[in-house]
LOLO-710126 format. One record per residue (C-alpha): z, y, x; residue number from 1. Coordinates in Angstrom, 1 decimal, padded with zeros to 4 digits. Example, Ala and Ser with C-alpha at 12.3 -4.5 7.8 and 13.67 -1.06 7.14 Angstrom:
<atoms>
+--------+--------+--------+-----+
|     zz |     yy |     xx |   i |
+--------+--------+--------+-----+
|  007.8 | -004.5 |  012.3 |   1 |
|  007.1 | -001.1 |  013.7 |   2 |
+--------+--------+--------+-----+
</atoms>
This chain:
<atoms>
+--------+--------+--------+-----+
|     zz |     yy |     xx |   i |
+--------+--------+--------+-----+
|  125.6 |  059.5 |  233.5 |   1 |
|  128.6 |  057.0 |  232.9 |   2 |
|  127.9 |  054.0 |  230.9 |   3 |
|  130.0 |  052.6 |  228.5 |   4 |
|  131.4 |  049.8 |  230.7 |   5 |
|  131.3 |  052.3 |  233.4 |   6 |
|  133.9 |  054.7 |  231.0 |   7 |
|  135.7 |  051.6 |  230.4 |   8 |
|  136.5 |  050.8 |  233.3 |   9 |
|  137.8 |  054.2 |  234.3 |  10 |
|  139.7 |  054.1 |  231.7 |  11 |
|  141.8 |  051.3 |  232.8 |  12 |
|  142.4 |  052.8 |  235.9 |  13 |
|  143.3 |  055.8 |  234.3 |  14 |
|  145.7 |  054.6 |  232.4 |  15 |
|  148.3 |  054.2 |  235.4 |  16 |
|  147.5 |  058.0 |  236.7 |  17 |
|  149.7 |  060.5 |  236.1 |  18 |
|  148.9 |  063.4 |  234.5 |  19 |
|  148.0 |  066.2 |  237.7 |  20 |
|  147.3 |  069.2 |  235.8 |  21 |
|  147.6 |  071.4 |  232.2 |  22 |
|  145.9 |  073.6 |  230.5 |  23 |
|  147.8 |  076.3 |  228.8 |  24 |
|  147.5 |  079.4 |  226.1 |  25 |
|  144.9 |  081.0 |  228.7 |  26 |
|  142.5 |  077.8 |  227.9 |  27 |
|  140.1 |  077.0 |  231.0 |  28 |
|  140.2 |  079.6 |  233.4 |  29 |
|  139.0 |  080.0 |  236.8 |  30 |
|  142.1 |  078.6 |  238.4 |  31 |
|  141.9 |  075.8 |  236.4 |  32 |
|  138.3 |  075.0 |  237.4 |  33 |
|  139.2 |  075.4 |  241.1 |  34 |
|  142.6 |  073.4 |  241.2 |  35 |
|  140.7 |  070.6 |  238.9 |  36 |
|  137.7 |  070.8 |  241.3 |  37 |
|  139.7 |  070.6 |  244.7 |  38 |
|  141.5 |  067.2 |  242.7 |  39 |
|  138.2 |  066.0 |  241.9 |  40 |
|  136.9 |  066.0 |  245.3 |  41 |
|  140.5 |  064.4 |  246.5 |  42 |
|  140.9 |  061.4 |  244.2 |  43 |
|  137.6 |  061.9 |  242.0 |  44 |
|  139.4 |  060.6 |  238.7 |  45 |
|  142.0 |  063.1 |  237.3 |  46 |
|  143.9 |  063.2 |  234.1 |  47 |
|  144.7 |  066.5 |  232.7 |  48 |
|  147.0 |  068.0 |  229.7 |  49 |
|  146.2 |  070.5 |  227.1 |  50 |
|  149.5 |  072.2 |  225.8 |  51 |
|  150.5 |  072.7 |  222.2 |  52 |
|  150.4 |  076.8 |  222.9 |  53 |
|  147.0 |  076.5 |  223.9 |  54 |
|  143.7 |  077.4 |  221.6 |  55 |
|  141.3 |  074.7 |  222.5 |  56 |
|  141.7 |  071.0 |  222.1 |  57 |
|  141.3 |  068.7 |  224.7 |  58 |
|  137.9 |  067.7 |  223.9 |  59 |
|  136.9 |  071.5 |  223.8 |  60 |
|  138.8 |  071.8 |  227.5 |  61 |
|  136.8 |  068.3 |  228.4 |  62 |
|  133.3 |  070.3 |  227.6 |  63 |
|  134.0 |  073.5 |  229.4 |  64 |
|  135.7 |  071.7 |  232.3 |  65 |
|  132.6 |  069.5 |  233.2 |  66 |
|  130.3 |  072.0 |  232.5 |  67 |
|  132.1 |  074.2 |  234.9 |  68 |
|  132.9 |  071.8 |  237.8 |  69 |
|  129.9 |  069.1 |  237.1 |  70 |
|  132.4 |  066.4 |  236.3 |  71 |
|  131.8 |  063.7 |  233.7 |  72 |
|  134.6 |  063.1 |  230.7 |  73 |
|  136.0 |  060.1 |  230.8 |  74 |
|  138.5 |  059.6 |  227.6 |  75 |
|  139.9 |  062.5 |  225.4 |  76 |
|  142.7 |  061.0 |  223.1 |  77 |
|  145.6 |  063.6 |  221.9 |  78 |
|  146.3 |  065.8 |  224.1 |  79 |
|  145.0 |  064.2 |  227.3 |  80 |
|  141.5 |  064.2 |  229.1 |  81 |
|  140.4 |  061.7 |  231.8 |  82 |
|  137.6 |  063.7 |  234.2 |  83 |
|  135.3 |  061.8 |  236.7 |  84 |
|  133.1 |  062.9 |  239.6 |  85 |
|  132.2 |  060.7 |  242.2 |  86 |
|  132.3 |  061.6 |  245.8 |  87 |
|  129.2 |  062.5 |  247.5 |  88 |
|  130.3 |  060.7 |  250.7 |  89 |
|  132.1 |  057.4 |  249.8 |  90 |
|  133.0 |  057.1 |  246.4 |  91 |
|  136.1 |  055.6 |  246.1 |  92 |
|  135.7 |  053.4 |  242.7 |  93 |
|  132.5 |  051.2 |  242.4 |  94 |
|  131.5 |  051.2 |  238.8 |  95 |
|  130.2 |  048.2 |  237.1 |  96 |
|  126.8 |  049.8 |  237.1 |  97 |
|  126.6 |  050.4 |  240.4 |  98 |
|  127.4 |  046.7 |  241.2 |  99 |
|  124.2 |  045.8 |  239.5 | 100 |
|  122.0 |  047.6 |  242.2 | 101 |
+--------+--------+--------+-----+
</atoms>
């Protein structure tokens, strides 16, 4: 579970990603899940795009994302959504709670 300064602090990086994938009229579908899991386990923080032809909103896409992939949201704000999953192996960001440890 991501923390509030732990969210915060992805957010910030997030802010100079560029936006890797979108979601169109078809909503989340099962190629979705895969290309958004196979970024995942490449960068572990992703930002994604809902279109204006699709019938979710990004929050919506956020919830069935993660609950599909076992990512964590990060940041919904418009049309964009900020996923995180850390790396089993080495994760690649240490969070500001895991500092603490």
């Amino acid at each position: 579970m991501l923390t509030s300064k732990d969210r915060a602090f992805l957010r910030g990086i997030a802010n100079t990603l560029p936006t890797t994938q979108q979601i169109g009229k078809d909503g989340v579908t099962e190629a979705v899940c895969r290309q958004a899991d196979e970024a995942l386990n490449a960068n572990e923080l992703i930002k994604l795009r809902v279109l204006e032809s699709a019938l979710l909103t990004a929050r919506e896409a956020s919830e069935q994302l993660c609950a599909a992939i076992g990512a964590q949201p990060v940041q919904c704000i418009g049309s964009r959504l900020v996923l995180y999953r850390p790396s089993p192996d080495t994760p690649r960001y240490l969070l500001p709670s895991m500092k603490k440890k």
